[in-house]
Structures are given as structure tokens and as C-alpha cells.
Backbone as a printed PyTorch tensor [residue, N CA C, xyz], in Angstrom:
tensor([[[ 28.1280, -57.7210,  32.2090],
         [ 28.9640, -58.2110,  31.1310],
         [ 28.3380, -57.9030,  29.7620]],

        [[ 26.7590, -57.8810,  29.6880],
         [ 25.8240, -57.8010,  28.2900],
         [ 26.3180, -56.2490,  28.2150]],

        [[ 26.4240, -55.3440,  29.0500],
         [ 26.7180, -53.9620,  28.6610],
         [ 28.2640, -53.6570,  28.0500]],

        [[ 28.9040, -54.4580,  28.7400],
         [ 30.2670, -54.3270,  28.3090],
         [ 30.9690, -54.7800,  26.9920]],

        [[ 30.0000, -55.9250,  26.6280],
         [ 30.3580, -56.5770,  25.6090],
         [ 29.5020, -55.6210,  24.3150]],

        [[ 28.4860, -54.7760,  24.6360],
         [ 27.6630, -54.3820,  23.3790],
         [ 28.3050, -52.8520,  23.2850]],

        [[ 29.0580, -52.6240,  24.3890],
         [ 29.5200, -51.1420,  24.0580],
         [ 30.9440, -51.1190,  23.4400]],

        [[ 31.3630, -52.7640,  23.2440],
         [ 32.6970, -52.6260,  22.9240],
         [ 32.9840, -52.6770,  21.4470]],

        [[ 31.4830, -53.5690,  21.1870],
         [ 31.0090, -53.9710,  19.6850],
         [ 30.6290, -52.8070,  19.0000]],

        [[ 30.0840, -52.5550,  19.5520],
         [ 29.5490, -50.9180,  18.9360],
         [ 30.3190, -49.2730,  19.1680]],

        [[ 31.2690, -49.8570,  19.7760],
         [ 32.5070, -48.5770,  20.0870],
         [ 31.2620, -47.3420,  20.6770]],

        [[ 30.4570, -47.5690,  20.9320],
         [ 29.5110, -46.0880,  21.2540],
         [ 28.8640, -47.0560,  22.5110]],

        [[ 28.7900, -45.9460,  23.9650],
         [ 27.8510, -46.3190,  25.0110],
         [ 26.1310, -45.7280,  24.3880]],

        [[ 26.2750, -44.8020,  23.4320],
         [ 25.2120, -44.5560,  23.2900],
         [ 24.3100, -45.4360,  22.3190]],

        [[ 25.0780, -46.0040,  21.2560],
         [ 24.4510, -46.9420,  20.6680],
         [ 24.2530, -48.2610,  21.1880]],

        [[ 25.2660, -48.4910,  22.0070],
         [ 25.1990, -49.8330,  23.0990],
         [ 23.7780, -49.7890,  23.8920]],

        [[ 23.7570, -48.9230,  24.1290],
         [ 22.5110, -48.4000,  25.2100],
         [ 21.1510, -48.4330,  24.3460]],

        [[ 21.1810, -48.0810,  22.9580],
         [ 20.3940, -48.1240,  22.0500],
         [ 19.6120, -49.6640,  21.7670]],

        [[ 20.6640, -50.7120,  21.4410],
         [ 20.3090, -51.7380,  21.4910],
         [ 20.0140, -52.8060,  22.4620]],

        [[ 20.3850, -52.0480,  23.6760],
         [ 20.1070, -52.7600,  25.0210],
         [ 18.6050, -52.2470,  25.2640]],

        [[ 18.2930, -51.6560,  24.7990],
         [ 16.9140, -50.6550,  25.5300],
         [ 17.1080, -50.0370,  26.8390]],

        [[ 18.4860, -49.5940,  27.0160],
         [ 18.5400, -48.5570,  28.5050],
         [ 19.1250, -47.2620,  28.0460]],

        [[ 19.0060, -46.3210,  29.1330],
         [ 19.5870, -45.0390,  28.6400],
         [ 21.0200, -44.8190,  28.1390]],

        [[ 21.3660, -44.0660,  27.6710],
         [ 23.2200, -43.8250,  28.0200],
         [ 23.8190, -43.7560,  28.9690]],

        [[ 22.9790, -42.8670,  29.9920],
         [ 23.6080, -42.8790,  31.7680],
         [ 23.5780, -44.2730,  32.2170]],

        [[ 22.3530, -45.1410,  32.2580],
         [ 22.7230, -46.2870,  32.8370],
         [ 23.6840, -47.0910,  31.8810]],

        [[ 23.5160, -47.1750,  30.8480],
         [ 24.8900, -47.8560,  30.4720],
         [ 26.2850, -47.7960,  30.9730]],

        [[ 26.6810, -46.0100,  30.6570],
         [ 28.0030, -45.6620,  31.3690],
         [ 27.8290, -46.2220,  32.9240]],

        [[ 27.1220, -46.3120,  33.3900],
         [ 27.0170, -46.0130,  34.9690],
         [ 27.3890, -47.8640,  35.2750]],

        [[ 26.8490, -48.5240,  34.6030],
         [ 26.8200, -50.0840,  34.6370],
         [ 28.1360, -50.1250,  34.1480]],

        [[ 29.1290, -49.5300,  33.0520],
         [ 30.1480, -50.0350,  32.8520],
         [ 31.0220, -49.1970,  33.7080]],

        [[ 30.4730, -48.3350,  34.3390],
         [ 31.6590, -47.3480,  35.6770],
         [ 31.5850, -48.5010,  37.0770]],

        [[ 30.7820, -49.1220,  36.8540],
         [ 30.6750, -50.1920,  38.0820],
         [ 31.5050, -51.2830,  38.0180]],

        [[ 31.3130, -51.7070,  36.5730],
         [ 32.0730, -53.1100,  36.7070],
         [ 33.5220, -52.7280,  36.6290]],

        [[ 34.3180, -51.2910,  35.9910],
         [ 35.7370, -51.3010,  35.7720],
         [ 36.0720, -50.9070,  37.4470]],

        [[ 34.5660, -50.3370,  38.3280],
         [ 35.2550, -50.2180,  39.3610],
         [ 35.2470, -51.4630,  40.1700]],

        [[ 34.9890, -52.7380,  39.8700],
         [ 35.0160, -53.6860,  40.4160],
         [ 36.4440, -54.6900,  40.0810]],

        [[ 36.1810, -54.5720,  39.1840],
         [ 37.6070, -55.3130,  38.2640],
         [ 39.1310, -54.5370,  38.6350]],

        [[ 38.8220, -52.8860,  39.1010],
         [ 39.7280, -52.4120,  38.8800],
         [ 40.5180, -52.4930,  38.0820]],

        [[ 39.9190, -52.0740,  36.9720],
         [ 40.6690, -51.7220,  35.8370],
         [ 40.2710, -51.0320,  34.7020]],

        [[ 40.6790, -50.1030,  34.1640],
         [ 39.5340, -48.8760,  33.0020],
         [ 39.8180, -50.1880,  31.3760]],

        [[ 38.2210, -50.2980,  31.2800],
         [ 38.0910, -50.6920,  30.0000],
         [ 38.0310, -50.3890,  28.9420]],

        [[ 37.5680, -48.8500,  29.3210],
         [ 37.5730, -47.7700,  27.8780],
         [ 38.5220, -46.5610,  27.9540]],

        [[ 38.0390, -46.3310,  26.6290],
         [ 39.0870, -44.5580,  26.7340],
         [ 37.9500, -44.1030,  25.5960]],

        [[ 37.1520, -43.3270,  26.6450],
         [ 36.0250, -42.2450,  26.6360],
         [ 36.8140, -41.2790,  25.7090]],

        [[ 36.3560, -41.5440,  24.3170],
         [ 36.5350, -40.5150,  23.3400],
         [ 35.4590, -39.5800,  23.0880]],

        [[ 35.8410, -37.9900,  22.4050],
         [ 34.4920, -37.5550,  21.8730],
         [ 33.4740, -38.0700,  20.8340]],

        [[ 34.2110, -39.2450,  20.2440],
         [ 33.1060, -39.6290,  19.3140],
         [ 33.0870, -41.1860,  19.3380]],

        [[ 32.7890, -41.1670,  21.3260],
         [ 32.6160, -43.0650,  21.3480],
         [ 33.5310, -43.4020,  22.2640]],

        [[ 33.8440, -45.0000,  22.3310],
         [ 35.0840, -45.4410,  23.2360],
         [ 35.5320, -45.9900,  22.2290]],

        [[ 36.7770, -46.5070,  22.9400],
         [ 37.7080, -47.4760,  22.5180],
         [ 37.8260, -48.3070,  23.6990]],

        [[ 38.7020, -49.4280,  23.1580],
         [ 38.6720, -50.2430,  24.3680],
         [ 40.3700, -50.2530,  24.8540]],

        [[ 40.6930, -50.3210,  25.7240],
         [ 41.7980, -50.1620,  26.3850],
         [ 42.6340, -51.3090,  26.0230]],

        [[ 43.7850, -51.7920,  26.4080],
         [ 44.8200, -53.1280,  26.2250],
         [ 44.0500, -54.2070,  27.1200]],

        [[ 43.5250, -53.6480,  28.3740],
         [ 42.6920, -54.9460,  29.3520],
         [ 41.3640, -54.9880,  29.0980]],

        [[ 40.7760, -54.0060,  27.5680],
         [ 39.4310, -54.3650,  27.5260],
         [ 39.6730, -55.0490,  25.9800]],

        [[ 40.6750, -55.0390,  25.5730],
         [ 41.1510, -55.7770,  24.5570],
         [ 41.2380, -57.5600,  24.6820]],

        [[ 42.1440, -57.6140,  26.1140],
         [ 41.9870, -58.8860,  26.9240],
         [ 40.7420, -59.1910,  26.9610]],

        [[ 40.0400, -58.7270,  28.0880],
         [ 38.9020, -59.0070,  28.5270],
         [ 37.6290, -59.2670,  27.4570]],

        [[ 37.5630, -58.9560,  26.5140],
         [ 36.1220, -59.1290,  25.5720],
         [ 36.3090, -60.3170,  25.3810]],

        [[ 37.7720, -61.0800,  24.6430],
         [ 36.7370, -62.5270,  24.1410],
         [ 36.6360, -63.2410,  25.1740]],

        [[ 36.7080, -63.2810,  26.4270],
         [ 36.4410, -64.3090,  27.3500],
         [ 34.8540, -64.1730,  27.8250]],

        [[ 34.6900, -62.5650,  27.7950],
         [ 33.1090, -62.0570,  28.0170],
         [ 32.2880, -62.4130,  26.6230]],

        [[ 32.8540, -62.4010,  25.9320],
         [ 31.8010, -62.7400,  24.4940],
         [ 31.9320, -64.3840,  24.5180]],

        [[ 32.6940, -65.2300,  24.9710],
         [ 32.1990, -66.6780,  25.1350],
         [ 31.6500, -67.0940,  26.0740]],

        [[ 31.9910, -66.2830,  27.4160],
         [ 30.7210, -66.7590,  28.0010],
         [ 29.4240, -66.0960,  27.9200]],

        [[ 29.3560, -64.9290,  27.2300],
         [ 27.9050, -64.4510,  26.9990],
         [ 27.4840, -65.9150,  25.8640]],

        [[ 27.9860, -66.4040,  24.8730],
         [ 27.4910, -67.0960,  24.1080],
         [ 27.2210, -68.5650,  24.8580]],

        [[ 28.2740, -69.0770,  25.7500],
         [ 27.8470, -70.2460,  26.3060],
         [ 26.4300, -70.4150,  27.2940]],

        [[ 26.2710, -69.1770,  27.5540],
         [ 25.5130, -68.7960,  28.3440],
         [ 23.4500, -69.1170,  27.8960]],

        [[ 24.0800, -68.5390,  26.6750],
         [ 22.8780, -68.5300,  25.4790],
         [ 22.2130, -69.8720,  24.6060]],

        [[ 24.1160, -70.9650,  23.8350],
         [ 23.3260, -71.8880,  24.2450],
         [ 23.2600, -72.3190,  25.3300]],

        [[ 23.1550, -72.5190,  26.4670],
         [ 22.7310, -73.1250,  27.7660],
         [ 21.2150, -72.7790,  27.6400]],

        [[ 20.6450, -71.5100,  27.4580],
         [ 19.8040, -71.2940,  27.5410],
         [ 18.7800, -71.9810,  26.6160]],

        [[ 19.2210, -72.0150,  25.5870],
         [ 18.6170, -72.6610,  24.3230],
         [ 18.4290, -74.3560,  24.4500]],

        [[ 19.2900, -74.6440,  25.2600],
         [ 18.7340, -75.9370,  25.5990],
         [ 18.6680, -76.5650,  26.2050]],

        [[ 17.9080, -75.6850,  27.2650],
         [ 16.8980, -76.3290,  28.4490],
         [ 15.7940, -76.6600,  27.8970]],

        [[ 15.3130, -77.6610,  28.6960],
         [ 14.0470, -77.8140,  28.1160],
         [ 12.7490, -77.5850,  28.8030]],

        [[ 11.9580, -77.3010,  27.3660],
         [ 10.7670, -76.3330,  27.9640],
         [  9.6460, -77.0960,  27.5530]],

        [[  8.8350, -76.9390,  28.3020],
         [  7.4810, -77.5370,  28.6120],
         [  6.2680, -76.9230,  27.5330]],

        [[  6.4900, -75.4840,  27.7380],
         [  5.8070, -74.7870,  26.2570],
         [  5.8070, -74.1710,  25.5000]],

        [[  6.8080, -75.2880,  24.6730],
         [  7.0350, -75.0900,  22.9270],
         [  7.6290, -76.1870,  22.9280]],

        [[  7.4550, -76.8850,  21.6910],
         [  7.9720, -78.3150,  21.0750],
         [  8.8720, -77.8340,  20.3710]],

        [[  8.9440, -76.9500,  19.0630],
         [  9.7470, -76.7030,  18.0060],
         [ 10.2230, -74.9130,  18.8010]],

        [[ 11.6140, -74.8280,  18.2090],
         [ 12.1010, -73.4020,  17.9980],
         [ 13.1380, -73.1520,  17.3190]],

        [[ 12.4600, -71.5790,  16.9630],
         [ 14.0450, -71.3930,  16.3860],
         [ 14.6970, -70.5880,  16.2860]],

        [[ 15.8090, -69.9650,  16.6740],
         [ 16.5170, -68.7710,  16.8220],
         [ 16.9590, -68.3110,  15.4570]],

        [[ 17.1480, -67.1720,  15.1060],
         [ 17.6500, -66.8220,  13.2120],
         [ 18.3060, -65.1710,  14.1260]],

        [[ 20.0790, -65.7240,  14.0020],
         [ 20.4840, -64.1220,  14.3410],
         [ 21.0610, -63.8750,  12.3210]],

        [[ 20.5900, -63.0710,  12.0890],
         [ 21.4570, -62.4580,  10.8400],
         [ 21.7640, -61.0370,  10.8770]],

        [[ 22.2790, -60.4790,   9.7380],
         [ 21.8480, -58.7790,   9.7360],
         [ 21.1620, -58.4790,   9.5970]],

        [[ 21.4070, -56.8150,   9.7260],
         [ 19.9330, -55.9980,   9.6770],
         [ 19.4890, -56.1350,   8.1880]],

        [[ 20.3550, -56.2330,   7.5010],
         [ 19.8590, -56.0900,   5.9900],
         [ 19.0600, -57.4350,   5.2180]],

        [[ 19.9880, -58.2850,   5.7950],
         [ 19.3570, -59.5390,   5.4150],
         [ 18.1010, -59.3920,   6.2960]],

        [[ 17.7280, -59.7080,   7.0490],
         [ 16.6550, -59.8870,   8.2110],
         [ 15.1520, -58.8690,   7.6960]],

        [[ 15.7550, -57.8460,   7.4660],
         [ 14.9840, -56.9800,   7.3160],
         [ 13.9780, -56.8680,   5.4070]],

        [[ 15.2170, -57.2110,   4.8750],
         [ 14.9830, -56.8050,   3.2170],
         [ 14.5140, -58.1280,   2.8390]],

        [[ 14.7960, -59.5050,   3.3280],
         [ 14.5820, -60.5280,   2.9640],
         [ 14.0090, -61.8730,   3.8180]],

        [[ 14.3130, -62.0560,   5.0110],
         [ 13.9500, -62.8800,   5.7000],
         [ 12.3120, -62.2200,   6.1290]],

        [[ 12.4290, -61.4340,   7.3460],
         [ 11.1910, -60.8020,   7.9880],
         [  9.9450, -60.4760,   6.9790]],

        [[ 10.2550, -60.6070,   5.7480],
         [  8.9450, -60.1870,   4.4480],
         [  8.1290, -61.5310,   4.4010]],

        [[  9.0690, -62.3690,   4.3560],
         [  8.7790, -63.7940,   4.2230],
         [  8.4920, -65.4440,   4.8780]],

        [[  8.4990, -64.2940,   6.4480],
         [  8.6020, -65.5340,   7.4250],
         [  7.2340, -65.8040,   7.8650]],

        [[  6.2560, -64.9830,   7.3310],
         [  4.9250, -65.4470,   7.6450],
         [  4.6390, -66.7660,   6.4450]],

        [[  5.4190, -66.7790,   5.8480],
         [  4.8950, -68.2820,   4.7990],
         [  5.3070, -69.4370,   5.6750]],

        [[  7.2260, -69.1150,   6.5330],
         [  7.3310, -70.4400,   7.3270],
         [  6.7080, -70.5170,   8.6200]],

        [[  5.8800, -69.5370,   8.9970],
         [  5.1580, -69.5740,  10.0180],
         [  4.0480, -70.6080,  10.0270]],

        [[  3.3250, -70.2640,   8.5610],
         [  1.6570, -70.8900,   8.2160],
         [  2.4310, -72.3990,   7.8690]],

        [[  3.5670, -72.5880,   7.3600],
         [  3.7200, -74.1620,   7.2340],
         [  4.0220, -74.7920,   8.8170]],

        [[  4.8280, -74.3510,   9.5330],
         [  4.9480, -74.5660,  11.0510],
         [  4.5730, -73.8440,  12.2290]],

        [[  3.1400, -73.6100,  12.5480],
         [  2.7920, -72.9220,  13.1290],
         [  2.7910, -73.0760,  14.4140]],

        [[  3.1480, -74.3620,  14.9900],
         [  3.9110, -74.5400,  16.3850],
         [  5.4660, -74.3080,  16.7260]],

        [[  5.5960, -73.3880,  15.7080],
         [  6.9850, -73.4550,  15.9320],
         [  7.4250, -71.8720,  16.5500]],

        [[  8.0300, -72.0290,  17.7390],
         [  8.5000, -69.8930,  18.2020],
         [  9.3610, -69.8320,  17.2790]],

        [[  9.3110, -68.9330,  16.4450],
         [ 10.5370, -68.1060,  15.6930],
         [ 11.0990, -66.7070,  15.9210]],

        [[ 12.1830, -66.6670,  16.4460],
         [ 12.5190, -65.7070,  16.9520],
         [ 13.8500, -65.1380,  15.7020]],

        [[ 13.9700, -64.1090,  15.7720],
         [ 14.4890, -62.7970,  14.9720],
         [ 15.4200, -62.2240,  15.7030]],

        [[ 16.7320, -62.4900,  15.8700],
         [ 17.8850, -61.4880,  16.2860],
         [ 18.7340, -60.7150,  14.8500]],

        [[ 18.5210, -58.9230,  14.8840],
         [ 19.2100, -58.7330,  13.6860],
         [ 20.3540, -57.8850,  14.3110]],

        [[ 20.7740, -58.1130,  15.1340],
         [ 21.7390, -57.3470,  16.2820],
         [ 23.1250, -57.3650,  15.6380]],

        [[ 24.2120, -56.4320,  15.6670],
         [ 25.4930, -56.4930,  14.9940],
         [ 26.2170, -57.9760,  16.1300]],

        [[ 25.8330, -58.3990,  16.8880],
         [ 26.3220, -59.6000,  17.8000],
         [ 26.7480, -60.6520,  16.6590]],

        [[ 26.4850, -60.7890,  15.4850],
         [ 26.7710, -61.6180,  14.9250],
         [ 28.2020, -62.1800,  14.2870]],

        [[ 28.4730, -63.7390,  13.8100],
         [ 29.6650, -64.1460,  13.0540],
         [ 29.3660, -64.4220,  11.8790]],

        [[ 30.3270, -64.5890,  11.2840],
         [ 30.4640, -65.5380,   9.9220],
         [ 30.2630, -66.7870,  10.3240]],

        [[ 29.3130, -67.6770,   9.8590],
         [ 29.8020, -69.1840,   9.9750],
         [ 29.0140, -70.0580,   8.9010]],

        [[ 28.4390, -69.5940,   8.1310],
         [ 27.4570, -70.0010,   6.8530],
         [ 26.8070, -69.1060,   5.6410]],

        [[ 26.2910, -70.1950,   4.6220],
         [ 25.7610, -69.5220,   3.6900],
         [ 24.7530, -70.2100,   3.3410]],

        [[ 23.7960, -69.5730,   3.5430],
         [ 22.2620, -70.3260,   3.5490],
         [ 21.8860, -70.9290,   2.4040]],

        [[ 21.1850, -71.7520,   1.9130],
         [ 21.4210, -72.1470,   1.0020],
         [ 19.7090, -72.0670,   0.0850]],

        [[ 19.9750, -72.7330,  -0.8700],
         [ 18.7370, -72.4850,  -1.6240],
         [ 17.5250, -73.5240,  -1.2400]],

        [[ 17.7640, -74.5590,  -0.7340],
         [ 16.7300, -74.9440,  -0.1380],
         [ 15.8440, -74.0890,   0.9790]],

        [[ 16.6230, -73.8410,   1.8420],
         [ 15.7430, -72.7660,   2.7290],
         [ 15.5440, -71.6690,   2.5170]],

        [[ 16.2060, -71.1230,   1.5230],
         [ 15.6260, -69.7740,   0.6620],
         [ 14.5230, -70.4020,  -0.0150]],

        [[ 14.0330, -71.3500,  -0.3960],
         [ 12.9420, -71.5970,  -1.4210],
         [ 12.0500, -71.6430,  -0.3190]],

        [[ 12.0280, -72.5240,   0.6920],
         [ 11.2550, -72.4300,   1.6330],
         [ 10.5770, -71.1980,   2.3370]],

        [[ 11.2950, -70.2650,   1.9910],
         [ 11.0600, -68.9900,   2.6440],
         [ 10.1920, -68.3960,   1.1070]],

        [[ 10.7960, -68.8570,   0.3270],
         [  9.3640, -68.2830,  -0.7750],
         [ 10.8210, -67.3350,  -1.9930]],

        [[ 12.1240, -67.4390,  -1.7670],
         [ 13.2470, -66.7650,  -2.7130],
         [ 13.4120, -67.9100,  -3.6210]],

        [[ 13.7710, -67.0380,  -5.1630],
         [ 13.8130, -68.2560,  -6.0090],
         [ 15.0650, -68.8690,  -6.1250]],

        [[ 15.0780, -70.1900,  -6.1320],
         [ 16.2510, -71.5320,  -6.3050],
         [ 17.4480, -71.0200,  -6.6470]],

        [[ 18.8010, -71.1890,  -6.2040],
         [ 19.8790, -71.2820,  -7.1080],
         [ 20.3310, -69.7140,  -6.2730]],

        [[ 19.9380, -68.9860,  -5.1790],
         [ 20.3970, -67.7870,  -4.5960],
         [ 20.7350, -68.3580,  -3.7400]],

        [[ 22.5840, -68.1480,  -3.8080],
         [ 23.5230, -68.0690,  -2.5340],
         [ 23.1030, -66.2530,  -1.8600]],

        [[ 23.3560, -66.5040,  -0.7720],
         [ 23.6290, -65.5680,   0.1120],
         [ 24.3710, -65.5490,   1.4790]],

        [[ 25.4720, -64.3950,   1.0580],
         [ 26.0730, -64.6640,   2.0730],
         [ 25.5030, -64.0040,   3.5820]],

        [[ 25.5320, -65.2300,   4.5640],
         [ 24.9980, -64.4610,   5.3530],
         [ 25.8560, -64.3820,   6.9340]],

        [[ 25.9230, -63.7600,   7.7130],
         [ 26.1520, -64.1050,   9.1480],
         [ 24.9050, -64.5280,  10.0340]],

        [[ 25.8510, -65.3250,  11.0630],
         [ 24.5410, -65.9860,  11.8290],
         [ 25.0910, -66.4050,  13.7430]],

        [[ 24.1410, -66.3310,  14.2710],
         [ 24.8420, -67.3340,  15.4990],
         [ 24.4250, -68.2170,  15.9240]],

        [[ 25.1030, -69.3920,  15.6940],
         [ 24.5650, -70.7720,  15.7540],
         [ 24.6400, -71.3300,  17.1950]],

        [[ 23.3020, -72.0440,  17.9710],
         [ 23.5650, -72.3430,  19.7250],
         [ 23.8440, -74.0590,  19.2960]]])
């Protein structure tokens, strides 16, 4: 389902495959399995990428909520070692140009804390961070930014 859902997001098996860390063959080959299971073609294998078909049109948001229910589920079990965590999905741009420069300051203030970094296109709209935790991160006061995120 993680292959199906990242090749649909990314209209490319090859970039799907990119961000999965598997080849292009096993990607195609994983999504030639499941349409042959489902019986039913999810894509239409273009020269520059897929598309997704009318039943892969159906089929994604039910696979993209349970990939997400799935995730928080995962997020909150509870674990024996780590007290604090914290997941941060944003973009690449944000993540990269502004968060990741600066997360060794919220590291040294909470240093029991796992902080984990998703800058994956998987993301929604659902906030705008605000200037308190931009200050915290070491950005000066009074910067909205809009950001995407996925909240468990």
C-alpha cells in the first residue's frame, strides 16, 4: 500500500522508488502485484510517469487513511525507551532552509527528547507555526510561516 500510495503522490514509479529507498523495478513489480491482486490496473504507465486510473482515483484516499491511521497507531504505543518525542513532517524547503539549521539548539534544551525529521511530499495543510516556536528554534519573533505538516 506504502508503494502505491507514494507512486500516486509523486505521479513517477521512479521517484516513488526514490523516496522509498528501493529500485524502480521493485517498485513497478510491488505495484504489478497488488493491481494483480485487486484485479484491477491502477495506473496508466505514461512516458513521462503514471497517472492514476478512475479505480486508482477511488482507491488512494482510503489507502492514504489507513496509511495515516496506521502511523498514529504507531506513534502511540508506548515505549519503554524514550520518554519525550517528536515527529516534525514539513517541506523540503522549510525543513531544510530553516528548521534542520536550527534544531541542534532544541536538541541541547531537550536532550531526552527523539526528534525525528520527515521532509517527504506526504504532507497536508493543517497549520501555521507560530512565533513562539520559531523563537524557540532560535528565528526572530513576529515570523508567520506558512507551513505543511502531519499531525498523529
Amino acid at each position: 500500500m506504502r508503494l502505491f500510495e507514494a507512486a500516486a503522490r509523486c505521479g513517477s514509479f521512479k521517484r516513488a522508488a526514490q523516496e522509498l529507498n528501493l529500485t524502480p523495478g521493485a517498485l513497478s513489480h510491488g505495484i504489478d502485484s497488488l493491481e494483480q491482486w485487486l484485479d484491477v490496473e491502477l495506473f496508466e504507465r505514461k512516458a513521462r510517469g503514471v497517472v492514476l486510473t478512475p479505480a486508482g482515483r477511488q482507491f488512494l484516499p482510503y489507502v492514504s487513511e489507513a496509511l495515516s491511521m496506521i502511523a498514529t497507531g504507531t506513534l502511540r504505543l508506548p515505549s519503554r525507551r524514550f520518554e519525550d518525542r517528536l515527529s516534525i513532517s514539513a517541506t523540503g524547503l522549510f525543513s531544510y532552509k530553516l528548521l534542520l539549521p536550527r534544531l541542534h539548539k532544541f536538541r541541547e534544551m531537550y536532550p531526552n527528547m527523539v526528534v525525528t525529521v520527515d521532509a517527504s511530499r506526504r504532507v497536508s495543510n493543517c497549520l501555521r507555526i507560530n512565533s513562539i516556536l520559531l523563537s524557540g528554534l532560535g528565528v526572530s519573533r513576529g515570523l508567520n510561516f506558512p507551513v505543511t505538516c502531519w499531525v498523529a
